[in-house]
C-alpha positions in Angstrom: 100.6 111.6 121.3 101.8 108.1 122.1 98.2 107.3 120.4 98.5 109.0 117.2 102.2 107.4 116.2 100.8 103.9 117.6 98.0 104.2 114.9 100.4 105.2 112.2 100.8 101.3 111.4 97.8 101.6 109.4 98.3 99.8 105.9 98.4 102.3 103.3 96.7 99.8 101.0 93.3 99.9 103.5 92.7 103.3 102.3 94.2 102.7 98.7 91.9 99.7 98.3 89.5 100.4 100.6 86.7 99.2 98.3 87.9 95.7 99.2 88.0 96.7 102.9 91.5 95.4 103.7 93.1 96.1 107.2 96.2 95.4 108.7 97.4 97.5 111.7 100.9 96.4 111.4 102.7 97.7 108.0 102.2 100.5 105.6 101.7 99.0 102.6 100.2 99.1 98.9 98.5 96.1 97.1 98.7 95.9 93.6 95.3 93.9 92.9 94.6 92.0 89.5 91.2 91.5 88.5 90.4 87.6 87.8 86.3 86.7 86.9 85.2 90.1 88.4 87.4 89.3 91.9 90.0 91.1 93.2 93.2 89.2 94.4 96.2 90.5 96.1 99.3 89.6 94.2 101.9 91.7 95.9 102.1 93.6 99.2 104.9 96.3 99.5 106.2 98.9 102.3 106.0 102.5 101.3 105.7 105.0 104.5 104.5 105.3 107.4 101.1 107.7 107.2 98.6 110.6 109.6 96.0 108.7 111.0 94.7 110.8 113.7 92.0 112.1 111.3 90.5 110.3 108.3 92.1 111.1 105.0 92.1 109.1 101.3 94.9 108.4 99.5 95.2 107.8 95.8 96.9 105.0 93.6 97.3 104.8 89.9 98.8 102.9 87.7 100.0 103.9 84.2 102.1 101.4 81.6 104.7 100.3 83.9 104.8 102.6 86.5 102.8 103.1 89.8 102.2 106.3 91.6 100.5 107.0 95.1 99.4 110.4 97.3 99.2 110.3 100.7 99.4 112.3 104.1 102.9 111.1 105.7 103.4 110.4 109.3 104.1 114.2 110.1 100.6 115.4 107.6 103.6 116.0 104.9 101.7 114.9 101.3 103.7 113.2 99.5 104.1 111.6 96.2 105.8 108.1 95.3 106.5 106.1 92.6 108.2 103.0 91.5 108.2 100.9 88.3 106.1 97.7 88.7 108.1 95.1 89.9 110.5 97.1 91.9 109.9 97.3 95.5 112.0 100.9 95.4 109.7 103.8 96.1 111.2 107.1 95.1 109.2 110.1 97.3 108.6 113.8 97.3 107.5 115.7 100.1 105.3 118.7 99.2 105.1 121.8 101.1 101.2 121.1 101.8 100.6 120.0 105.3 97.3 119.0 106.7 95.7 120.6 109.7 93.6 119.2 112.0 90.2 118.3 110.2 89.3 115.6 107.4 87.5 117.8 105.0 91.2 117.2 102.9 91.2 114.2 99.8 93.7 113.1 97.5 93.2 112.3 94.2 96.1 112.1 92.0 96.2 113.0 87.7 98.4 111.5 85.0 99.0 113.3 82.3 
């Protein structure tokens, strides 16, 4: 058990962005990335949670006008949903009722309507 909650320092932004392969086993963390000649840079770096990493799970990210919004498996396999307007570094959070078992067939992917 000692394992799982030392693992939980996974950045949340490795598996947000995880097309840029970023890791960081320290904080838990989103990236807001801006796009500059087909390169990605990180332009901010915030906390959001601490997440389940005993089994691997994706998150999702989106960002819509001024607001951002990320999915993701909390430290006790709670999904939850969090939001903040862009350049706040105040996440407001909802814990859903789904809890994930013990497997990684589970995803997130997150629609805005």
């Amino acid at each position: 058990m000692k394992h799982i909650y030392s693992a939980v320092g996974f950045m949340l932004s490795t598996l947000i962005l995880s097309m840029i392969h970023t890791l960081d086993a320290q904080n838990v963390s989103t990236e807001e990335v801006k796009m500059v000649e087909n390169t990605r840079h990180i332009v901010e770096q915030l906390e959001i949670d601490s997440v389940w990493v005993a089994n691997k799970v994706s998150f999702d990210l989106h960002t819509v006008g001024n607001k951002q919004f990320v999915a993701y498996y909390d430290k006790n396999r709670m999904m939850t949903v969090a939001s903040r307007e862009l350049g706040s570094d105040q996440w407001q959070k909802k814990t859903l009722p789904s809890r994930l078992m013990w497997d990684s067939h589970n995803y997130v992917a997150l629609g805005i309507d």
